[in-house]
ZAMAR-102200 format. One record per residue (C-alpha): residue in three letters; x, y, z. Coordinates in nm, 4 decimals. Layout:
% ZAMAR-102200
[r ALA [X Y Z]]
...
% end
This chain:
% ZAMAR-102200
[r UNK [3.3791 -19.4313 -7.2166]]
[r UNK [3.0778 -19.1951 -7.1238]]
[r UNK [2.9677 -18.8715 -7.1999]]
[r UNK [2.9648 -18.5255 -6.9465]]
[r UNK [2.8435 -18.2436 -6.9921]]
[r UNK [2.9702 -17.9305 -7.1716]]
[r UNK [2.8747 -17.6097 -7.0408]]
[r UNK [2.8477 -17.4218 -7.3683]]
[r UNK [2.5960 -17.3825 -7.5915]]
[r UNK [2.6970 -17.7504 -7.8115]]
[r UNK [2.5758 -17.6440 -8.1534]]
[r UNK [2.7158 -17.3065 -8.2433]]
[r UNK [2.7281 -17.0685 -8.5326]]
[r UNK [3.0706 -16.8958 -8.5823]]
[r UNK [3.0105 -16.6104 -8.8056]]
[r UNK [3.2872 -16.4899 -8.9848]]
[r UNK [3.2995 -16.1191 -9.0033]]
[r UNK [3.6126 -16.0477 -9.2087]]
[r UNK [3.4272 -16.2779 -9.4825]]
[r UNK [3.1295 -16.0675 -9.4209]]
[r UNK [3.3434 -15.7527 -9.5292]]
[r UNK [3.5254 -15.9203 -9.7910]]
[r UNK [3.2441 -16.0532 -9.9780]]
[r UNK [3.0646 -15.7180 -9.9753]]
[r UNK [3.3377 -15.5966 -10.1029]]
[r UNK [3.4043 -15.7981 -10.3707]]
[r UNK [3.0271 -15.8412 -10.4801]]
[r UNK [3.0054 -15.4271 -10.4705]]
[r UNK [3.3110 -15.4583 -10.7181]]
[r UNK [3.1585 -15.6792 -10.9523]]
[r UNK [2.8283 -15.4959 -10.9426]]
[r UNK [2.9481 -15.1551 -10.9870]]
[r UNK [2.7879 -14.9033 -11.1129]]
[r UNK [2.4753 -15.0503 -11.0072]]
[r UNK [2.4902 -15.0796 -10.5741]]
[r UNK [2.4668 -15.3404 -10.3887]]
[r UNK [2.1564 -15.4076 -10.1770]]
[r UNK [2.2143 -15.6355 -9.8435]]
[r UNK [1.9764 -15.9118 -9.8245]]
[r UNK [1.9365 -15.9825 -9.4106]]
[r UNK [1.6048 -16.1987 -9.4311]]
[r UNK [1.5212 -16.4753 -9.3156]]
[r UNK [1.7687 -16.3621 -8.9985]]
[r UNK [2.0216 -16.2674 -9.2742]]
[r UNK [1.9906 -16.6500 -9.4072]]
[r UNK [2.0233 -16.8014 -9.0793]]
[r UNK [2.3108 -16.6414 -8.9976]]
[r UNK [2.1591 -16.4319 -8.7395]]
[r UNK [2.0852 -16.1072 -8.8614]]
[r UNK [2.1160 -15.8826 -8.5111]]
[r UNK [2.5571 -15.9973 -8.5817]]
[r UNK [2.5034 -15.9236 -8.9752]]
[r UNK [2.3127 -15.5892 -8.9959]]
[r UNK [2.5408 -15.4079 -8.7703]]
[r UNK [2.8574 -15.5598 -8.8821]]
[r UNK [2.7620 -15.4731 -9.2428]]
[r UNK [2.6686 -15.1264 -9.1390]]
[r UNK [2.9483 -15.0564 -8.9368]]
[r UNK [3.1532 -15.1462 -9.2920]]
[r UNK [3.0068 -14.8910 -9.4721]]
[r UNK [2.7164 -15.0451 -9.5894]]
[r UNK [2.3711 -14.8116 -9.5750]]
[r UNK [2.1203 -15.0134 -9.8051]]
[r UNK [1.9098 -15.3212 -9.6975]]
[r UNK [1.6952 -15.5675 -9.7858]]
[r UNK [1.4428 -15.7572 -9.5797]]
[r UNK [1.0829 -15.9026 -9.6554]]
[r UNK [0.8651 -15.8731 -9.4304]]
[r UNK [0.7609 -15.5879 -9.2648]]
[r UNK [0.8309 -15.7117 -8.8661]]
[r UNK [1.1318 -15.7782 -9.0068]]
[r UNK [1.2456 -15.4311 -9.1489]]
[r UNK [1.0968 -15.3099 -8.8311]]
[r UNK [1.3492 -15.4935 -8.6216]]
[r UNK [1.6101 -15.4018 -8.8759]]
[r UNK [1.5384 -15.0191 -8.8259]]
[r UNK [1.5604 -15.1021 -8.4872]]
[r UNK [1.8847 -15.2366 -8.4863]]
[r UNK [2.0326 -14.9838 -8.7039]]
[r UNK [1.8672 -14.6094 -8.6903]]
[r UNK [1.7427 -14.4088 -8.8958]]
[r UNK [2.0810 -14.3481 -9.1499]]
[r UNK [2.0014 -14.6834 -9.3834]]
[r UNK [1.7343 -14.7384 -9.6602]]
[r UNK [1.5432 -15.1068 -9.5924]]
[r UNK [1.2746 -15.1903 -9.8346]]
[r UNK [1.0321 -15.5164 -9.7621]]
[r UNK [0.7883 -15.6452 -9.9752]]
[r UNK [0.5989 -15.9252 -9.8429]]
[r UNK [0.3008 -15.8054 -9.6674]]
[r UNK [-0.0856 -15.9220 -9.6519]]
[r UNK [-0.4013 -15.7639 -9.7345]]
[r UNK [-0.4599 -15.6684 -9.3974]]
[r UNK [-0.1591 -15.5667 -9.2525]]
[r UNK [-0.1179 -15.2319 -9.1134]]
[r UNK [0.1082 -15.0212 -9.2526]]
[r UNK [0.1128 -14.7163 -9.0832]]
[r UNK [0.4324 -14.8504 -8.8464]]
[r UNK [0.6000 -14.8926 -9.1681]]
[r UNK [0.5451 -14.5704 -9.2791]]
[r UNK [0.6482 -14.3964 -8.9773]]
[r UNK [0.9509 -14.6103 -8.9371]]
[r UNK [1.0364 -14.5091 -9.3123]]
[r UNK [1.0356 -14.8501 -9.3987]]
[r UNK [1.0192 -14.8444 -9.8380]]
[r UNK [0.7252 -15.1304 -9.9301]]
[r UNK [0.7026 -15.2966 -10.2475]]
[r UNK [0.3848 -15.2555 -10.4429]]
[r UNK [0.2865 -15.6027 -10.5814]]
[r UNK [-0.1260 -15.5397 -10.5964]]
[r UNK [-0.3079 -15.1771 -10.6927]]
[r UNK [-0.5059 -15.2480 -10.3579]]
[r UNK [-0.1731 -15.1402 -10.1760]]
[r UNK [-0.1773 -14.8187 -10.3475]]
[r UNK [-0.4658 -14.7297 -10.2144]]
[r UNK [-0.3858 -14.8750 -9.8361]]
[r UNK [-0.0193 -14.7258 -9.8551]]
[r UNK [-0.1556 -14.3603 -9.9294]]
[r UNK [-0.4423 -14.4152 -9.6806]]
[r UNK [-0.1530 -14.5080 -9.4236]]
[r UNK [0.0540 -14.1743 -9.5553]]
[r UNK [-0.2729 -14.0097 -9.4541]]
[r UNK [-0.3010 -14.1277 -9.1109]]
[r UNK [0.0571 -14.0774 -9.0290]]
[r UNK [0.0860 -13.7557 -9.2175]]
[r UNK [0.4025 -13.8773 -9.3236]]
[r UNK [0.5040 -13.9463 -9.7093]]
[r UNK [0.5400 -14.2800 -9.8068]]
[r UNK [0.7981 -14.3970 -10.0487]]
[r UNK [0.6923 -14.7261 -10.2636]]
[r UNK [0.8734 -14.9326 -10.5506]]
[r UNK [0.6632 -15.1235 -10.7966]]
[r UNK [0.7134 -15.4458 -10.8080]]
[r UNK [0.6447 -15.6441 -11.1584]]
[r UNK [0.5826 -15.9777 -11.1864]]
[r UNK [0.8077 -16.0377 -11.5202]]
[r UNK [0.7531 -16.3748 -11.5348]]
[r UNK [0.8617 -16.5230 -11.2133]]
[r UNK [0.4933 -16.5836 -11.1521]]
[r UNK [0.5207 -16.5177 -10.7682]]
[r UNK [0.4057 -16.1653 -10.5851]]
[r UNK [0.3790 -15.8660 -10.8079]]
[r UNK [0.2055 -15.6570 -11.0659]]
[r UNK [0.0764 -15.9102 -11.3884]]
[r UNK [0.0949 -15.7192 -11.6956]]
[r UNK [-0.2878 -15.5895 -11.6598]]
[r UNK [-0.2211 -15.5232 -11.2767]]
[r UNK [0.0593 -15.2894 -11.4037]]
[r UNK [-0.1492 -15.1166 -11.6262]]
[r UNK [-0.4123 -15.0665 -11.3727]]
[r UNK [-0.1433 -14.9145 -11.1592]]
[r UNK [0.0011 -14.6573 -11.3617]]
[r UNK [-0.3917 -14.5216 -11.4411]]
[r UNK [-0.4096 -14.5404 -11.0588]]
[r UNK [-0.1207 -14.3185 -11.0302]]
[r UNK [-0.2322 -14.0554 -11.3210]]
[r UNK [-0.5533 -14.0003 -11.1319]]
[r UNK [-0.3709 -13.9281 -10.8616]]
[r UNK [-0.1049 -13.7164 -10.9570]]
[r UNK [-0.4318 -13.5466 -11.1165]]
[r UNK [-0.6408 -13.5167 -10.7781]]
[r UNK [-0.2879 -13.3858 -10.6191]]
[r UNK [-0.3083 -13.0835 -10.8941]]
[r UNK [-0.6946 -13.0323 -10.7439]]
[r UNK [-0.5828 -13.0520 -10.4419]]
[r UNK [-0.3099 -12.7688 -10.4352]]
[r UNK [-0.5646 -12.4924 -10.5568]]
[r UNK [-0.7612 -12.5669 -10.1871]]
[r UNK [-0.4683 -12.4038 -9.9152]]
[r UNK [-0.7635 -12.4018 -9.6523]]
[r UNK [-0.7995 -12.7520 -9.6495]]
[r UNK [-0.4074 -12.8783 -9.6292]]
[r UNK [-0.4389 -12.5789 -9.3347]]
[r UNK [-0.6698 -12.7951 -9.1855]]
[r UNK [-0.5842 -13.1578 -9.2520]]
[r UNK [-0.1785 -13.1842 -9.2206]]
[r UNK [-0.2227 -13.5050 -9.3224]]
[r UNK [-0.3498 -13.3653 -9.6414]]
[r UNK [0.0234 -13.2965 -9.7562]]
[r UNK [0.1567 -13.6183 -9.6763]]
[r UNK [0.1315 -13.8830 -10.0160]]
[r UNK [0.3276 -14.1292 -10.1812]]
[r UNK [0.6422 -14.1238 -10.3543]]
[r UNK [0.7854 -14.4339 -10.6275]]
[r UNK [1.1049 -14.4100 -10.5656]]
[r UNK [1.1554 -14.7229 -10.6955]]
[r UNK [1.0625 -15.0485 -10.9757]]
[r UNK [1.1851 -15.3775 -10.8907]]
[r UNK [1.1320 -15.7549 -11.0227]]
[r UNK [1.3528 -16.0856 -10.9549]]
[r UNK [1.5177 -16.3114 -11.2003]]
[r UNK [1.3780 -16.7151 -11.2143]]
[r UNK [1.6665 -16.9004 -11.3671]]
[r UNK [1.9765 -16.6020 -11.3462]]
[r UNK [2.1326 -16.9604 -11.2025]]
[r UNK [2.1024 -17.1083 -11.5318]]
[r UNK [2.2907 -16.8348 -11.7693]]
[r UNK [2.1903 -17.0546 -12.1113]]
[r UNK [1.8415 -17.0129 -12.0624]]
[r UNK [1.6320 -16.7376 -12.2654]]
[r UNK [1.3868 -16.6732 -12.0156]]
[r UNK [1.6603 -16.4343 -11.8278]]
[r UNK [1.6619 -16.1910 -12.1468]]
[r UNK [1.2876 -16.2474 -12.1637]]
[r UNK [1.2094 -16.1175 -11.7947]]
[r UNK [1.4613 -15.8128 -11.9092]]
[r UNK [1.3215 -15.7324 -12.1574]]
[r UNK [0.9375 -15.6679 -11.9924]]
[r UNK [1.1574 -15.4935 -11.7255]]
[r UNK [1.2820 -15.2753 -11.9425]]
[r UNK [0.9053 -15.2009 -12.1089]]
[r UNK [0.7622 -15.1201 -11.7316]]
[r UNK [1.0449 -14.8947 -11.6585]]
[r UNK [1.0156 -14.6850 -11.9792]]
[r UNK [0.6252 -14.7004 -11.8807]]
[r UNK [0.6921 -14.5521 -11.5103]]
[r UNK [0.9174 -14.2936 -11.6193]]
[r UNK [0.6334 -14.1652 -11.8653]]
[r UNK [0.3990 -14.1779 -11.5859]]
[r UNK [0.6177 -13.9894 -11.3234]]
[r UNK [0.7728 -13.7259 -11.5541]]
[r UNK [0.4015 -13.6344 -11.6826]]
[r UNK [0.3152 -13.5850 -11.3091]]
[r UNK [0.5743 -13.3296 -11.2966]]
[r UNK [0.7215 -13.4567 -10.9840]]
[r UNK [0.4346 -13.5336 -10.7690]]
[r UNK [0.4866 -13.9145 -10.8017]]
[r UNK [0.8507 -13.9159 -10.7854]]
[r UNK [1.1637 -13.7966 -11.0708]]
[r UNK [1.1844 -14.0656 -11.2880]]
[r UNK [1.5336 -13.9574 -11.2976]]
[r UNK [1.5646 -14.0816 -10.9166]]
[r UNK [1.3941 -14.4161 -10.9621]]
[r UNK [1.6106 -14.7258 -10.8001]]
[r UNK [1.5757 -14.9213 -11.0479]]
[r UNK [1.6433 -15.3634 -10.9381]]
[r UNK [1.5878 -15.7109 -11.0608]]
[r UNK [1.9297 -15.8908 -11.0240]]
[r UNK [1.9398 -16.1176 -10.7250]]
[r UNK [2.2383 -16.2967 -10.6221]]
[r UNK [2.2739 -16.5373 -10.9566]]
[r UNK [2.2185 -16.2496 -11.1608]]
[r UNK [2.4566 -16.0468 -11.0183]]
[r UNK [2.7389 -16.3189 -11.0877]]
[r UNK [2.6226 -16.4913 -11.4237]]
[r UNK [2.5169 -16.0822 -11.5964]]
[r UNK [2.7459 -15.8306 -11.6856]]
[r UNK [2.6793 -15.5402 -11.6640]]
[r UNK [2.4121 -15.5821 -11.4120]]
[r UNK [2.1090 -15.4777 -11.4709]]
[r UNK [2.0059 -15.1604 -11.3054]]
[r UNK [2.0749 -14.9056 -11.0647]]
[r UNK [2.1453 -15.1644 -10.7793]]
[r UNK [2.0708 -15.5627 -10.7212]]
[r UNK [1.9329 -15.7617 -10.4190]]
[r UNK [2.2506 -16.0117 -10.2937]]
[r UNK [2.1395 -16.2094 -10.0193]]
[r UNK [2.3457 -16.5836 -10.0258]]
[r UNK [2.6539 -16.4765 -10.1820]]
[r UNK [2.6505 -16.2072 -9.9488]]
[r UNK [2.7164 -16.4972 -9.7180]]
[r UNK [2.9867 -16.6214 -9.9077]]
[r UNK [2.7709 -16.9673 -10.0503]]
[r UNK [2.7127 -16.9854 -10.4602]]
[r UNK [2.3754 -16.9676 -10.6456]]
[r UNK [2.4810 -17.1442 -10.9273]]
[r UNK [2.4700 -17.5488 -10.9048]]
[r UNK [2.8128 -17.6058 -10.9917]]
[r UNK [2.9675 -17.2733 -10.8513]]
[r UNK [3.2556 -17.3355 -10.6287]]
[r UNK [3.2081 -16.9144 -10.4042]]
[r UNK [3.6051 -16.9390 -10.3897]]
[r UNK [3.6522 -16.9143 -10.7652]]
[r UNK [3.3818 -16.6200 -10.7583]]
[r UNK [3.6222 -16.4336 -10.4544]]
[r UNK [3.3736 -16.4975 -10.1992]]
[r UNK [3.4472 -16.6791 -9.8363]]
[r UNK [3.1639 -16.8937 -9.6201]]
[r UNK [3.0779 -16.6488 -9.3401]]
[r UNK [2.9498 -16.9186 -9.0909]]
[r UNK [3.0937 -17.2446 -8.9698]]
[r UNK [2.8283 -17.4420 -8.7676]]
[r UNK [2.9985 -17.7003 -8.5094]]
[r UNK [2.9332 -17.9332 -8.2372]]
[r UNK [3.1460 -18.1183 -7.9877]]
[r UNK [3.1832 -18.5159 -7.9306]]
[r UNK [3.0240 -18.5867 -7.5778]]
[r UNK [3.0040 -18.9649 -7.5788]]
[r UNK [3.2196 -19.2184 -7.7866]]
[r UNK [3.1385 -19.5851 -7.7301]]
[r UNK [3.2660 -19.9152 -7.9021]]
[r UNK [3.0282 -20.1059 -8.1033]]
[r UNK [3.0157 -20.5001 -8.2400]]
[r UNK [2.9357 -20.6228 -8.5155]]
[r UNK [2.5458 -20.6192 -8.6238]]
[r UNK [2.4445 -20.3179 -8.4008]]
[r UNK [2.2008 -20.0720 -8.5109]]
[r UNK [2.2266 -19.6728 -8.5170]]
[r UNK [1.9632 -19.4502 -8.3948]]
[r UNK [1.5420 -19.4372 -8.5045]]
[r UNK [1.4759 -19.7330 -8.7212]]
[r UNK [1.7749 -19.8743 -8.7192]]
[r UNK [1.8261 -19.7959 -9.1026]]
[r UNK [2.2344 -19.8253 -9.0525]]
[r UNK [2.3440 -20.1867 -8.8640]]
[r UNK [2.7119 -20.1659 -8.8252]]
[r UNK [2.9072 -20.4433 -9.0649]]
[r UNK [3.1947 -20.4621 -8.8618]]
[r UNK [3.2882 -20.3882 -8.4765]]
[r UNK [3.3765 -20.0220 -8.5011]]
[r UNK [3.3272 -19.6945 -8.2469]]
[r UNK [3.0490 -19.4417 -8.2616]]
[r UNK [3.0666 -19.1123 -8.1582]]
[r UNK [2.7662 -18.9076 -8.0255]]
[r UNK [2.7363 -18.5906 -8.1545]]
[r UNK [2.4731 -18.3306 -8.0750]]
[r UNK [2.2942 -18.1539 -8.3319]]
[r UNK [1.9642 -18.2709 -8.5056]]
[r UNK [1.6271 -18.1611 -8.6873]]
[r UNK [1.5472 -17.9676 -8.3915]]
[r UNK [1.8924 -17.7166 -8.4844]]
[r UNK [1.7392 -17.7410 -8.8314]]
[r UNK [1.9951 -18.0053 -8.9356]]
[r UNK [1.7691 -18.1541 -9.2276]]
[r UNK [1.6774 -18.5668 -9.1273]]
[r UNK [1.6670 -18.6576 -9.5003]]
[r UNK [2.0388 -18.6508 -9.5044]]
[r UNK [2.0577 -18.9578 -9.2912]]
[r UNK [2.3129 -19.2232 -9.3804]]
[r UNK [2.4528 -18.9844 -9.6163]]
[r UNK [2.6234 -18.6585 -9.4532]]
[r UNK [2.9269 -18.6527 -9.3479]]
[r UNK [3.0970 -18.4113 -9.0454]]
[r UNK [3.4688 -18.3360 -8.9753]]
[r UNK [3.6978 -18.4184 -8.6522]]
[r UNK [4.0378 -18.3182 -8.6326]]
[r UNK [4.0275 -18.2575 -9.0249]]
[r UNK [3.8966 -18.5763 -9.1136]]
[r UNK [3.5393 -18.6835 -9.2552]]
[r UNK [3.3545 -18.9279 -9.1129]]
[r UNK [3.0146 -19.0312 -9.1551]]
[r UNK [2.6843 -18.9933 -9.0017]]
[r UNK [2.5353 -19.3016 -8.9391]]
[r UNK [2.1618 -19.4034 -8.9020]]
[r UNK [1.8794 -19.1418 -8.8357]]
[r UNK [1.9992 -18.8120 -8.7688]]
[r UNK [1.7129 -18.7475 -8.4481]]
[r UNK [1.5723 -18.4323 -8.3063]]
[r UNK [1.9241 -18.3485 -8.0900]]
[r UNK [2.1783 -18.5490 -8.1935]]
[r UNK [2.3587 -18.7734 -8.4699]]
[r UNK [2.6138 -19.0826 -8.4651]]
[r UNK [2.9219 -19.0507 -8.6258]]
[r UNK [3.0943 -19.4146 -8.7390]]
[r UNK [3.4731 -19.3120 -8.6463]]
[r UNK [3.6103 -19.6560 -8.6944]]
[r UNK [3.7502 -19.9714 -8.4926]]
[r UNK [4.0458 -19.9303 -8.2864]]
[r UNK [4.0341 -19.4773 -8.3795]]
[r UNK [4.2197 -19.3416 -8.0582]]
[r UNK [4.2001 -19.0244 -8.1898]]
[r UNK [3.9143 -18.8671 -8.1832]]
[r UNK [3.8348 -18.7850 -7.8100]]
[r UNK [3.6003 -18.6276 -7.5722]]
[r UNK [3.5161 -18.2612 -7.6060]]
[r UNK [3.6340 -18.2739 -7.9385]]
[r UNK [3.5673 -18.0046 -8.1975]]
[r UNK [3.2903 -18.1124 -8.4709]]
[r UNK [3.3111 -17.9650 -8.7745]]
[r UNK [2.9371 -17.9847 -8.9641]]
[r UNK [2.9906 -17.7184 -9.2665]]
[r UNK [3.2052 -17.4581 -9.2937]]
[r UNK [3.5598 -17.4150 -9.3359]]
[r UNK [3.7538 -17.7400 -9.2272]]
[r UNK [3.4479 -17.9357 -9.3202]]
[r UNK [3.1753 -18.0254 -9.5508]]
[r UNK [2.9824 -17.7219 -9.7333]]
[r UNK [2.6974 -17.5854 -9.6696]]
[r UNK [2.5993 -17.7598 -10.0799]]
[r UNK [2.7361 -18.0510 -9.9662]]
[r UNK [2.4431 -18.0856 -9.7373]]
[r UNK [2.2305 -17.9608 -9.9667]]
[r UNK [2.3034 -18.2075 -10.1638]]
[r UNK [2.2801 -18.5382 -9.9526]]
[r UNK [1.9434 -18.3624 -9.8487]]
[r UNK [1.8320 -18.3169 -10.1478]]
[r UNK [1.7769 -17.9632 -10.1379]]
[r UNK [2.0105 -17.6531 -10.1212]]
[r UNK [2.2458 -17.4818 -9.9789]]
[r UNK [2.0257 -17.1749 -9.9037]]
[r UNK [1.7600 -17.4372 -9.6771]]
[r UNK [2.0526 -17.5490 -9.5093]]
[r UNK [2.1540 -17.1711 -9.3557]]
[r UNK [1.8329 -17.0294 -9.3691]]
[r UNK [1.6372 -17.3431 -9.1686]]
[r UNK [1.8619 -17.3795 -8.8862]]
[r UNK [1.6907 -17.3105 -8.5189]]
[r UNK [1.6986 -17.0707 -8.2768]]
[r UNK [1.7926 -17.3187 -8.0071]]
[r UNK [2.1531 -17.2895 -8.2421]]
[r UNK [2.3879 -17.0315 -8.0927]]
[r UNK [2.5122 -16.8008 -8.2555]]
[r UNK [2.8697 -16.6123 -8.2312]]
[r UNK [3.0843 -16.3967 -8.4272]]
[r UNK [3.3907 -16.5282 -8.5096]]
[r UNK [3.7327 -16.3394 -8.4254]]
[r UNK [4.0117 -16.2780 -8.6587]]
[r UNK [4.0502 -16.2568 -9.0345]]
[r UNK [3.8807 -16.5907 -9.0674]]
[r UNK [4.1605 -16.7798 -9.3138]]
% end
């Protein structure tokens, strides 16, 4: 038997945009009162965010989550000026004046960004809105506990220099720029083990949370408005684990990115029992099948020598569509709703599925089944990669196409 060519794209993405909906839906239900933030980085975890952003907004949804700044630009791009979008990861030369005139919110991890986000409000003569973001134990970007106190001096001297300021009308006349300042609209942080619900650290990182929000509202009501109303302040640390394992959760709103996408946080979580549905389903097609004897190797290395005379089918679909090598001689893929498994190396493009002796009925052109529904999961991957489920989504390629998926997706 030989293989021909197939004129599609042969690894594809279906994205599921009923499941999409639904797990908003559901996730917004579980959150409430607090709102639910739409996590769409990382191309909305690999699921490509120019068919997630607009299907989410066209559903209602008007807040979202991204972290770099390119990529909120983008975002805004794709979806006007009616939704919030807040990044966070920026360096210390970035420029932020596109930002601020795209009204993109920006996390405050370092007081250095105070000063570069109001000298960008300056230049733009535009006001820029800014959420704190503490470090409560995480250890990653934010403000450390002396940062954070640093911060809230830097914002009493300036709510202080904006009282100077309004006694001189001749120079805001002259300087429109003059008028234009920052607001904190917002304090955020993000749970380390919210995945593990028995450990204390999770009440510990609250806890501080709690302290620096107290703190900011002191700081913004005795600046009588000019930073902000403390009354106003979006207030966010859940992530996707916490937002399943805490009750209520925490806040005024939480950041759901991969339960969003219908995949679970928690090691042992099974996203049906939490209401949610996987939103993509990547497959590939069979292009060659081929009958091998006894004793012959499969792939790079030949780590897989066949004990018995069996059939191979050639699938495409390797490290270079992010499909992760380590899971080599250990993943499995479905044809015709049956698992078989992936024999030898997977390579850059392609893998080898053992189908069996004598099997007649897998064919040519096939359907291939990698995760999603009617195959393995996404954490089944992660697992015989030893990693997780959210490298899986998030590291697949660009050379992967990717669709949306028609009907109600059941």
């Amino acid at each position: 038997m030989t293989s021909f060519d197939i004129p599609e794209a042969l690894v594809r993405a279906e994205i599921d945009e009923a499941a999409l909906r639904d797990n908003a839906a559901v996730l917004a239900d579980r959150l409430a009162p607090a709102r639910l933030k739409c996590v769409v980085k990382a191309n909305a975890y690999g699921h490509g965010v120019d068919l997630v952003a607009p299907a989410l907004f066209a559903a209602g949804w008007r807040e979202f989550c991204v972290a770099t700044i390119p990529e909120a630009l983008h975002l805004r791009s794709l979806l006007g000026p009616e939704t919030e979008i807040i990044a966070w990861l920026y360096g210390p030369t970035t420029d932020l004046d596109e930002a601020v005139r795209a009204d993109i919110q920006l996390g405050i991890s370092t007081v250095e960004s105070l000063d570069r986000l109001f000298e960008a409000a300056r230049r733009t003569g535009i006001t820029a809105r800014a959420h704190l973001k503490v470090d409560t134990g995480l250890g990653r970007n934010g403000l450390s506990p002396e940062a954070l106190v640093r911060a809230y001096d830097w914002l009493r001297r300036h709510a202080e220099d904006s009282r100077s300021a309004d006694t001189d009308d001749a120079d805001l006349t002259d300087d429109p720029g003059a008028t234009a300042d920052i607001r904190i609209v917002g304090i955020m942080s993000h749970y380390a083990v919210a995945d593990e619900p028995e450990r204390p650290e999770t009440a510990a990182q609250s806890a501080v949370f709690s302290s620096a929000r107290g703190q900011l509202r002191a700081v913004l009501d005795a600046a009588d408005g000019r930073l902000g109303e403390s009354d106003d302040l979006d207030v966010h640390i859940a992530n996707s684990p916490g937002a399943l394992t805490l009750g209520p959760c925490p806040g005024t709103s939480a950041r759901v990115g991969l339960a969003l996408y219908g995949l679970s946080p928690l090691e042992d979580g099974d996203p049906t029992v939490l209401g949610l549905r996987p939103v993509m389903r990547l497959v590939s097609t069979v292009i060659n099948l081929k009958d091998i004897p006894a004793g012959h190797g499969a792939s790079y290395g030949l780590t897989f020598t066949a004990a018995t005379d069996t059939r191979f089918a050639l699938v495409p679909g390797g490290y270079g569509d992010g499909l992760p090598r380590a899971a080599s001689n250990r993943a499995e893929v479905a044809i015709r709703g049956r698992r078989y498994p992936v024999v030898g190396r997977i390579a850059m493009d392609q893998m080898i599925i053992d189908i069996g002796a004598g099997n007649d009925e897998v064919a040519i052109g096939d359907e291939v089944v990698i995760f999603g529904p009617g195959g393995p999961s996404a954490a089944e991957w992660g697992t015989w990669a030893n990693t997780i489920n959210y490298e899986i989504v998030t590291q697949l390629s660009a050379r992967v196409d990717r669709t949306v998926r028609k009907g109600d997706g059941r």
